[in-house]
Every structure is written in C-alpha cells, then in structure tokens.
VOFIZA-635957 format. One record per atom (N, C-alpha, C): residue number from 1; atom name; x, y, z. Coordinates in pm, whole numbers. Example, Ala and Ser with C-alpha at 12.3 -4.5 7.8 and 13.67 -1.06 7.14 Angstrom:
   dotor   kolmar       c1       c2       c3
       1        N     1319     -569      780
       1       CA     1230     -450      780
       1        C     1320     -330      780
       2        N     1285     -225      708
       2       CA     1367     -106      714
       2        C     1290        3      787
//
This chain:
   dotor   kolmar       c1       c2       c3
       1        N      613     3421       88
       1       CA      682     3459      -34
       1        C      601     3570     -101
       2        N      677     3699     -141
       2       CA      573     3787     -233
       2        C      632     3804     -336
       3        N      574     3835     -447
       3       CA      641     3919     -599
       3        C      563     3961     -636
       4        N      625     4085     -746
       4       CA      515     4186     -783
       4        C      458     4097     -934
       5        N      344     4164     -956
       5       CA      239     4107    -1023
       5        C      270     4075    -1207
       6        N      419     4162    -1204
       6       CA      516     4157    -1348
       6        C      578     4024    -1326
       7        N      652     4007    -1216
       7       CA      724     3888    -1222
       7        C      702     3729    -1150
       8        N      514     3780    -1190
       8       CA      505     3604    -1156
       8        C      423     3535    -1262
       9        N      560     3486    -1282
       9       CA      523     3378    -1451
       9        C      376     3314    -1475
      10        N      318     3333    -1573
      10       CA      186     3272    -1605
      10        C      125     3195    -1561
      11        N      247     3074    -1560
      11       CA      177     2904    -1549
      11        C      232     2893    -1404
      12        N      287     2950    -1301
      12       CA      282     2923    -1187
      12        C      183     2953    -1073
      13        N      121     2922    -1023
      13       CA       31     2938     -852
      13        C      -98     2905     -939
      14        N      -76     2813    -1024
      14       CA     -253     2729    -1050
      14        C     -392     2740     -968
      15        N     -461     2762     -945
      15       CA     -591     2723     -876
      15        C     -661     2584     -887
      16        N     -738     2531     -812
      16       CA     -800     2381     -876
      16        C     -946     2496     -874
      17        N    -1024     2471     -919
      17       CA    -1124     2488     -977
      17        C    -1262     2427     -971
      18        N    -1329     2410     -836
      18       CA    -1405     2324     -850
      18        C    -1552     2433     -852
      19        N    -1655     2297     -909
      19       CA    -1791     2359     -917
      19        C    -1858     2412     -798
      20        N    -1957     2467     -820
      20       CA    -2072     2477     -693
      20        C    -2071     2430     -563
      21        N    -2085     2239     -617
      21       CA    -2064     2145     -566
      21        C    -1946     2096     -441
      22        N    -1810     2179     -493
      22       CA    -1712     2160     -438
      22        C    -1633     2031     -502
      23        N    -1723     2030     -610
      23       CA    -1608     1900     -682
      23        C    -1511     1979     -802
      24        N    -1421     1884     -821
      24       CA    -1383     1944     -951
      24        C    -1461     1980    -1120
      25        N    -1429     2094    -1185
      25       CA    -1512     2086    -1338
      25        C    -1447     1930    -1386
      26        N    -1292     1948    -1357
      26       CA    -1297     1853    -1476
      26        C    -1151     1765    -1355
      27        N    -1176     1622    -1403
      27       CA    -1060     1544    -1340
      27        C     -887     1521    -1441
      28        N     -960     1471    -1623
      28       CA     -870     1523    -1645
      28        C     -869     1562    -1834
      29        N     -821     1697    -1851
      29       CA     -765     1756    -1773
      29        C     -795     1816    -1657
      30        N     -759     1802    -1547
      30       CA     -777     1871    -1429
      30        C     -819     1991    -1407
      31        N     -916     2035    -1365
      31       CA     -994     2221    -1395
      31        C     -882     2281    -1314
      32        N     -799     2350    -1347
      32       CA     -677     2453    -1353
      32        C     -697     2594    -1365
      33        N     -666     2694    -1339
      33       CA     -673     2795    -1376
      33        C     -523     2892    -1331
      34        N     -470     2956    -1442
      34       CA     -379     3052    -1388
      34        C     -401     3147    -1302
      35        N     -297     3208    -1222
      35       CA     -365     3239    -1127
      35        C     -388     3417    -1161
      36        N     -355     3452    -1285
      36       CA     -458     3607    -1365
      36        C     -599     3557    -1354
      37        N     -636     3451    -1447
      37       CA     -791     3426    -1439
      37        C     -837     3410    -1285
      38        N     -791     3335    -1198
      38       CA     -820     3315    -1063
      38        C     -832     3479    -1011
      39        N     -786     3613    -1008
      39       CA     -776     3725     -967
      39        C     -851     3796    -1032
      40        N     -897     3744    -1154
      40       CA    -1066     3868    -1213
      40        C    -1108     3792    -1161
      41        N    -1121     3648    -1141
      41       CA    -1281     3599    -1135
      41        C    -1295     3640     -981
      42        N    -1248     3661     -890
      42       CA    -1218     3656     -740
      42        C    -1292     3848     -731
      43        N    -1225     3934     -832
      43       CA    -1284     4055     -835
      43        C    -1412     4069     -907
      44        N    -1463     4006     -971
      44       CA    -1555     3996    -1026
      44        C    -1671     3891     -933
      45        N    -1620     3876     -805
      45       CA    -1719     3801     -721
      45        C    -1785     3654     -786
      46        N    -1770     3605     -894
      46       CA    -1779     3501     -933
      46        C    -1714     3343     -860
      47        N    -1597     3372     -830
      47       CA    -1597     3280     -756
      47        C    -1554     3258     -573
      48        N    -1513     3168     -507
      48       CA    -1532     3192     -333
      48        C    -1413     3121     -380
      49        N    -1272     3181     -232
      49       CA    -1188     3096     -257
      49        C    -1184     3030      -94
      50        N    -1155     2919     -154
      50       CA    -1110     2803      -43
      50        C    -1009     2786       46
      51        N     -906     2790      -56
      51       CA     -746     2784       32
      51        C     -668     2887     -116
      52        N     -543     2901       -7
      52       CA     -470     2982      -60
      52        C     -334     2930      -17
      53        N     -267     2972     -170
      53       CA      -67     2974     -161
      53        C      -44     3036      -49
      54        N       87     3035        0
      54       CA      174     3102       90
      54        C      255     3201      -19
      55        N      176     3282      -89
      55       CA      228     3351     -208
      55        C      171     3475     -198
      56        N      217     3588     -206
      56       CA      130     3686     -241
      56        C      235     3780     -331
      57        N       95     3843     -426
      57       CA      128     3962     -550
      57        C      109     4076     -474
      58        N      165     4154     -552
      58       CA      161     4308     -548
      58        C      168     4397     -667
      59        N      106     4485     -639
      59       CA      120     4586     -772
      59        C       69     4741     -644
      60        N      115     4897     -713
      60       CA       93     4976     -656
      60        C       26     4983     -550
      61        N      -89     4961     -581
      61       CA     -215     4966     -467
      61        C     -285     4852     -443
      62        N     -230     4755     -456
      62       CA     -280     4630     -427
      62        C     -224     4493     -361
      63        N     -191     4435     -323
      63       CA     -186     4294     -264
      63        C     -279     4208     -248
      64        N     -252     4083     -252
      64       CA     -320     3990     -240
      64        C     -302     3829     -225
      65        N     -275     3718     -173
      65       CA     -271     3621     -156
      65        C     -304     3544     -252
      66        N     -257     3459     -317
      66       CA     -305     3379     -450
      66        C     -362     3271     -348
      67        N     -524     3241     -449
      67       CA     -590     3116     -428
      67        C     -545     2987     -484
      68        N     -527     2906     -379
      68       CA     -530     2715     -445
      68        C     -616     2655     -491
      69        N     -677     2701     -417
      69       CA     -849     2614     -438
      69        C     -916     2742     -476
      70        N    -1069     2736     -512
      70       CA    -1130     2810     -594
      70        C    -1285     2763     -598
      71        N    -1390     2816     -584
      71       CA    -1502     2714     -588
      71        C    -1627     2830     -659
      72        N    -1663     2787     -771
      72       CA    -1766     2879     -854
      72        C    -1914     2903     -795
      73        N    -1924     3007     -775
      73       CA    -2040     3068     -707
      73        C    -2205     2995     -808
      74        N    -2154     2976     -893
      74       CA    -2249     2908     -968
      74        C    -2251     2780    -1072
      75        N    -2360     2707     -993
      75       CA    -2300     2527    -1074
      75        C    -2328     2523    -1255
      76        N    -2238     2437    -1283
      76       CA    -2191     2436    -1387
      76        C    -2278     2295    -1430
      77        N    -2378     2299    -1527
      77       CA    -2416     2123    -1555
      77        C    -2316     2083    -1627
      78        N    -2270     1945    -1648
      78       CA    -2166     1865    -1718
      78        C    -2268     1771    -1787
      79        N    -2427     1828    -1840
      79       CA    -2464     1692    -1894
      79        C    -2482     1707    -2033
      80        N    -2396     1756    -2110
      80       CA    -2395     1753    -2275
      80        C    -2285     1610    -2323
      81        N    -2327     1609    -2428
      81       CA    -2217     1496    -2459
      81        C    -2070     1553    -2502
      82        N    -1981     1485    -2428
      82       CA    -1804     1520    -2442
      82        C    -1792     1538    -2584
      83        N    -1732     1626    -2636
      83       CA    -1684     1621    -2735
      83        C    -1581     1479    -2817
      84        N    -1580     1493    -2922
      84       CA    -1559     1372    -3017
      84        C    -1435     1402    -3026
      85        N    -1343     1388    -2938
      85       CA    -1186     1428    -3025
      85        C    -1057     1315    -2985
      86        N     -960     1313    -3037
      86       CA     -864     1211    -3026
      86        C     -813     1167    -2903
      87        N     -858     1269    -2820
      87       CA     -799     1254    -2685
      87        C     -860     1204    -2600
      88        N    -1032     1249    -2589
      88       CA    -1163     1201    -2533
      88        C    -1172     1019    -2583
      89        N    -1140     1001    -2695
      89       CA    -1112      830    -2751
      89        C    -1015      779    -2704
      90        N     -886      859    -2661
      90       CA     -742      723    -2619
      90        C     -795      751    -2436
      91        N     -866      871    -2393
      91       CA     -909      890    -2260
      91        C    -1004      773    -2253
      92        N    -1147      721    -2278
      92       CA    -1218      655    -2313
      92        C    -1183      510    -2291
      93        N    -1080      475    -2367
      93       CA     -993      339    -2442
      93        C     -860      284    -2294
      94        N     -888      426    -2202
      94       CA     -800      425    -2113
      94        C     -675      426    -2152
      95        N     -622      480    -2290
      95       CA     -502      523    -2317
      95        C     -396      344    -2361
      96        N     -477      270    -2432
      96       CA     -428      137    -2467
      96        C     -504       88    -2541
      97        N     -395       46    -2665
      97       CA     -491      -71    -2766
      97        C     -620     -151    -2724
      98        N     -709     -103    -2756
      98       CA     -799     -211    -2805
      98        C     -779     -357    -2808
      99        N     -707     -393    -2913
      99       CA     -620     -502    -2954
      99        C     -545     -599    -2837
     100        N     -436     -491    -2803
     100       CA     -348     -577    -2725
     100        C     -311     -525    -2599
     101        N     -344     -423    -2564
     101       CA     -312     -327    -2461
     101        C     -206     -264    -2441
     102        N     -124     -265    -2519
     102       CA      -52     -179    -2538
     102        C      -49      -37    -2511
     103        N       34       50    -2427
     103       CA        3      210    -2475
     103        C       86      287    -2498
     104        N      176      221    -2612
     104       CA      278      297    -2747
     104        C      265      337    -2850
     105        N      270      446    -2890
     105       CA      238      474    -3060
     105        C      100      419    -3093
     106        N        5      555    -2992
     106       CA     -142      492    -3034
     106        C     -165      584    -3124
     107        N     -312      531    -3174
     107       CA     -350      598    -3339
     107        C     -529      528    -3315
     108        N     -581      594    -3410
     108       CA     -736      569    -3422
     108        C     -698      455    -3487
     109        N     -834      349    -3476
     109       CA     -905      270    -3599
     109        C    -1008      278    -3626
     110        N    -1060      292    -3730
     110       CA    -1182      245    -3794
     110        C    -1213      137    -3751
     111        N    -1349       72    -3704
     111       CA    -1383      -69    -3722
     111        C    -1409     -107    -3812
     112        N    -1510      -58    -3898
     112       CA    -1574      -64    -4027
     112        C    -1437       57    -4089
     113        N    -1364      -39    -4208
     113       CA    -1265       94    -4228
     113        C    -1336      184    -4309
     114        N    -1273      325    -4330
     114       CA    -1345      462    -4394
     114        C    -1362      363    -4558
     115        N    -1274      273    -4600
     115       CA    -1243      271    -4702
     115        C    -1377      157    -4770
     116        N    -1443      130    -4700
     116       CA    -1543       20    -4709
     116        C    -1708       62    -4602
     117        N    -1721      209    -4619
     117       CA    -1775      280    -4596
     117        C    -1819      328    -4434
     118        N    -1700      316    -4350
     118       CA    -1708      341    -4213
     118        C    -1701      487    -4154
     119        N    -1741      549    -4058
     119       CA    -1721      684    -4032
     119        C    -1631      697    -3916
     120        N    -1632      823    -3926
     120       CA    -1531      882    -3764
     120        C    -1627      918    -3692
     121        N    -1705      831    -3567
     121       CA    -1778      837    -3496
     121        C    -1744      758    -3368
     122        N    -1809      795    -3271
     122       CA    -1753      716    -3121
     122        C    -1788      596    -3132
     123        N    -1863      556    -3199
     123       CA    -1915      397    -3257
     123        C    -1812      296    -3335
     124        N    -1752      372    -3413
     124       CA    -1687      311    -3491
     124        C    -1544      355    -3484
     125        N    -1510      401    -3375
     125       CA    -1380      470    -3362
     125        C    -1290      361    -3215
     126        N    -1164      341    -3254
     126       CA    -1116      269    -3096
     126        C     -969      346    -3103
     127        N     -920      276    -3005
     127       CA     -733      299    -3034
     127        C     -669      228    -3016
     128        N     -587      226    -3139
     128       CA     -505       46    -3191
     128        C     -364      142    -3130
     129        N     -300       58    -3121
     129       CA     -106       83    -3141
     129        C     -102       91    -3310
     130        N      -31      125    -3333
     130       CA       35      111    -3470
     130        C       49       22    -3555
     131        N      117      -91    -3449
     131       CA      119     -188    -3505
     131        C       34     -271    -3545
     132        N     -135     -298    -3444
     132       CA     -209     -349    -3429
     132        C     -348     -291    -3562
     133        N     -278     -133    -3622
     133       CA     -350      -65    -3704
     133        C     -307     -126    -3812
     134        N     -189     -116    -3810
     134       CA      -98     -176    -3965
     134        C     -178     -296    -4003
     135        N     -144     -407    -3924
     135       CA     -224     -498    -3940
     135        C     -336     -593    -3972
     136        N     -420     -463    -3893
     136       CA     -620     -455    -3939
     136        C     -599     -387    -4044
     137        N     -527     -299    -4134
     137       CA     -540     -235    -4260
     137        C     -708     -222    -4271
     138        N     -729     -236    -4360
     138       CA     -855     -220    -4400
     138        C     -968     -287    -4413
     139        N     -943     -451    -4307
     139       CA     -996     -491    -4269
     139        C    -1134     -480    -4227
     140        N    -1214     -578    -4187
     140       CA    -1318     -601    -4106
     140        C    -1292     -703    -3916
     141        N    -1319     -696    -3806
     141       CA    -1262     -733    -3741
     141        C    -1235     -898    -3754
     142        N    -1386     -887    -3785
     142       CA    -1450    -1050    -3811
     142        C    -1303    -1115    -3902
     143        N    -1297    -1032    -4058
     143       CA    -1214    -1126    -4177
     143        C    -1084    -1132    -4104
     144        N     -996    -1070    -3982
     144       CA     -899    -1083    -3980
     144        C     -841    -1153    -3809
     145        N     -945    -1166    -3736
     145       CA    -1019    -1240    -3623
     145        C     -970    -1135    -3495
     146        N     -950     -997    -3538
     146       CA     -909     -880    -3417
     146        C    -1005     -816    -3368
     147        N    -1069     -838    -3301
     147       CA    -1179     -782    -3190
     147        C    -1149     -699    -3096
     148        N    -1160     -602    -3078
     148       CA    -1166     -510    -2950
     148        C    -1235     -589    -2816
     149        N    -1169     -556    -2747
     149       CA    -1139     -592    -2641
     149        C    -1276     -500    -2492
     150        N    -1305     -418    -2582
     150       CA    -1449     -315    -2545
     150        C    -1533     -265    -2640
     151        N    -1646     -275    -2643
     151       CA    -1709     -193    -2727
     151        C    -1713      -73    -2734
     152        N    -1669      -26    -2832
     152       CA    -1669      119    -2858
     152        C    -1795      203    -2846
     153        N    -1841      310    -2782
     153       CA    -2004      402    -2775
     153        C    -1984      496    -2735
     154        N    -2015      593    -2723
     154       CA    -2010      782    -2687
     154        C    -2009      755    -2516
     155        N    -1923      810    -2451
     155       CA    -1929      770    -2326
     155        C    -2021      909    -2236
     156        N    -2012      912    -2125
     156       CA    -2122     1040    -2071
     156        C    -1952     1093    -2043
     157        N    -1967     1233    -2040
     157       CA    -1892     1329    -1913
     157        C    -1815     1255    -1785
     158        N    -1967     1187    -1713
     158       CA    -1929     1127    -1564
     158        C    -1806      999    -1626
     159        N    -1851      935    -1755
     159       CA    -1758      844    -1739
     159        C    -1623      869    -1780
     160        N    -1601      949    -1859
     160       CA    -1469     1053    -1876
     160        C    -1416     1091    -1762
     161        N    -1481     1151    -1714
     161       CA    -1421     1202    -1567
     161        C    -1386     1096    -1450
     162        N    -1440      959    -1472
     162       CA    -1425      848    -1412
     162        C    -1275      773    -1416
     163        N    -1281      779    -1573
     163       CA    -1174      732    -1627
     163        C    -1061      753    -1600
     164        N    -1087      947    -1621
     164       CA     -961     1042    -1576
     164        C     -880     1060    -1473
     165        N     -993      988    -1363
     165       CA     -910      970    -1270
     165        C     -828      872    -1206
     166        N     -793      810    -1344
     166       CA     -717      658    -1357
     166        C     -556      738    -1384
     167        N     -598      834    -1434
     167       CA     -455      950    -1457
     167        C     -397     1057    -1403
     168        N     -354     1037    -1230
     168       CA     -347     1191    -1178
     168        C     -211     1255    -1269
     169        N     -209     1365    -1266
     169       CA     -124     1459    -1318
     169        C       10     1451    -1214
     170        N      135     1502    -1265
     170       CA      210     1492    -1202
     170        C      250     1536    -1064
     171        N      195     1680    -1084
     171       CA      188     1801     -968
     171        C       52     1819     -927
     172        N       75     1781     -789
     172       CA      -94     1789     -677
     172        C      -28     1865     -589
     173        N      -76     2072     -580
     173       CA      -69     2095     -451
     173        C     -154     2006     -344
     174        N      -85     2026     -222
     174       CA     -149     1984      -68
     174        C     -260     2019      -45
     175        N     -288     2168      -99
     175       CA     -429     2214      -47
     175        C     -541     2167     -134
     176        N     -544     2084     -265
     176       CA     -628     2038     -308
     176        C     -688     1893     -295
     177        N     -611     1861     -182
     177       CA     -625     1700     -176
     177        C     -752     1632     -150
     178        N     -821     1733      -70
     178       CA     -928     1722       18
     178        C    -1072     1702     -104
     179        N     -998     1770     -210
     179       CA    -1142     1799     -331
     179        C    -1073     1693     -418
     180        N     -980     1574     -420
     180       CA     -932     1563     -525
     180        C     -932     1375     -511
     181        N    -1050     1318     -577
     181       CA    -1071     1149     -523
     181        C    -1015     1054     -655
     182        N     -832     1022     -628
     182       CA     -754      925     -700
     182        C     -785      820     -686
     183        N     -768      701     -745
     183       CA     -762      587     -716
     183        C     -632      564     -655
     184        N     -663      537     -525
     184       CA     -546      492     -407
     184        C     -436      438     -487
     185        N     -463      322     -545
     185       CA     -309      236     -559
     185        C     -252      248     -683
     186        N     -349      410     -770
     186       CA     -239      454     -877
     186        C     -166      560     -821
     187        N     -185      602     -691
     187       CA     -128      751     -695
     187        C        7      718     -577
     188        N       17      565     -516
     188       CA      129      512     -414
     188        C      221      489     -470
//
C-alpha cells in the first residue's frame, strides 16, 4: 500500500516504541508513536527500526516504508517516581473500588478526609465508586467500618507497568507481539 505523505492521517501506522532494551517505554499507556515522530527520529539516527508496515509514504524525493516497531538507540532509565495523577491511582487500584470492587463511576477518596486534615497524596489517596464515596463522606475508615481492601503507597514505575499490563489496548499490530508480554488469559 503507498500514499503520499499529505494524505496519511496522523493517528494511523503507530510505531511501538521500545527502549534500548527492546522492551517497551511504557505498557500502559502503551509507548506509541505517530508515525511523523517515528520518520525524524529514524532521520535523525536516534532510533533502529525493527519491523515495518506494508505501507509506504512518499513525497517528491522521497519514499519510505513506515516502521512498526522502533527501538531507541539509547536506554531510557524508568527509575523516578510515576507521577501523582488520577489515572496513575485508578491504574494502581487496578481500575476498581477499594471498597467493593466495583469499576463504575470511579472517583478519588481521601482516607483521612481533606476536611479533617487529610492530603492528596499516594498515601492517603484510593478509588472508591461513587457510591462507596458518598457513603464514607467524610468519614474515618475505622468510624464507618470501610477499609480498603489494599493499602494505599506510591507505587515504583515497574509496578505501574506491571499493572498495565492487566490492560491490553484494543489494537495490537502483529509485528509487535514478540516485544509485547500480556497476561495470557486477559488477552483470550
């Protein structure tokens, strides 16, 4: 298949993206790259490609084969701590209440609520359902006998990325399979 380099839409011919290593940066979200960024970094010798679409661009003086795979000429450490954000917590929480396990209409809780001097920290942060928030109001877990079900703590990178891969994404090209380790009996 070819098209010229105007009419191939942004978000189509992805790259996977893996480190040094040959693993992926990230499981999820999944290290992705459009395939513009995949074509500087490829001219810019930064990265080695692996496999490639059955796709190729064109423009005047150029052609080229879009990469699937992608592998960075230089390793990337992953050992800072993940950022603190809503998504890294329901990722974390494995995407289900605390409470009841539920995973509808999730929302933060406070353990210690803000209102009785608790913070927004990975310590004191989980993810209730809604309902299970309503509930604990402004509670303490103890006065209202709702306990989390895990202790809440800043998790590493590796265990994010552990987690993540409790969640494959919908769309797995073929050529990334080989770099890409699901848990078998979520992905059957």
């Amino acid at each position: 298949m070819t098209a010229s380099v105007s009419n191939t839409p942004a978000n189509a011919w992805p790259a996977l993206v893996l480190n040094a290593d040959y693993r992926p940066l990230s499981y999820y979200p999944l290290s992705i790259w459009p395939w513009q960024d995949v074509v500087k970094a490829v001219f810019l010798e930064r990265v080695d490609v692996v496999a490639q679409y059955d796709h190729v661009v064109r423009s005047p003086s150029f052609q080229m084969q879009l990469p699937s795979v992608i592998c960075l000429r230089e390793f990337i450490k992953q050992d800072r701590s993940p950022a603190f954000t809503r998504f890294n917590v329901f990722l974390r929480d494995g995407f289900s209440c605390v409470y009841c396990g539920s995973g509808d209409d999730l929302t933060f809780d406070h353990l210690i609520p803000r209102s009785r001097g608790g913070t927004t920290c990975w310590n004191n942060i989980v993810t209730a359902c809604s309902p299970c928030n309503l509930k604990k109001a402004n509670r303490l877990p103890d006065d209202i006998g709702m306990h989390p079900n895990r202790k809440p703590e800043c998790p590493s990178n590796y265990q994010l990325q552990d987690q993540g891969r409790r969640f494959p994404p919908n769309h797995l090209h073929e050529t990334w399979m080989d770099y890409l380790y699901w848990d078998v009996e979520l992905t059957n």
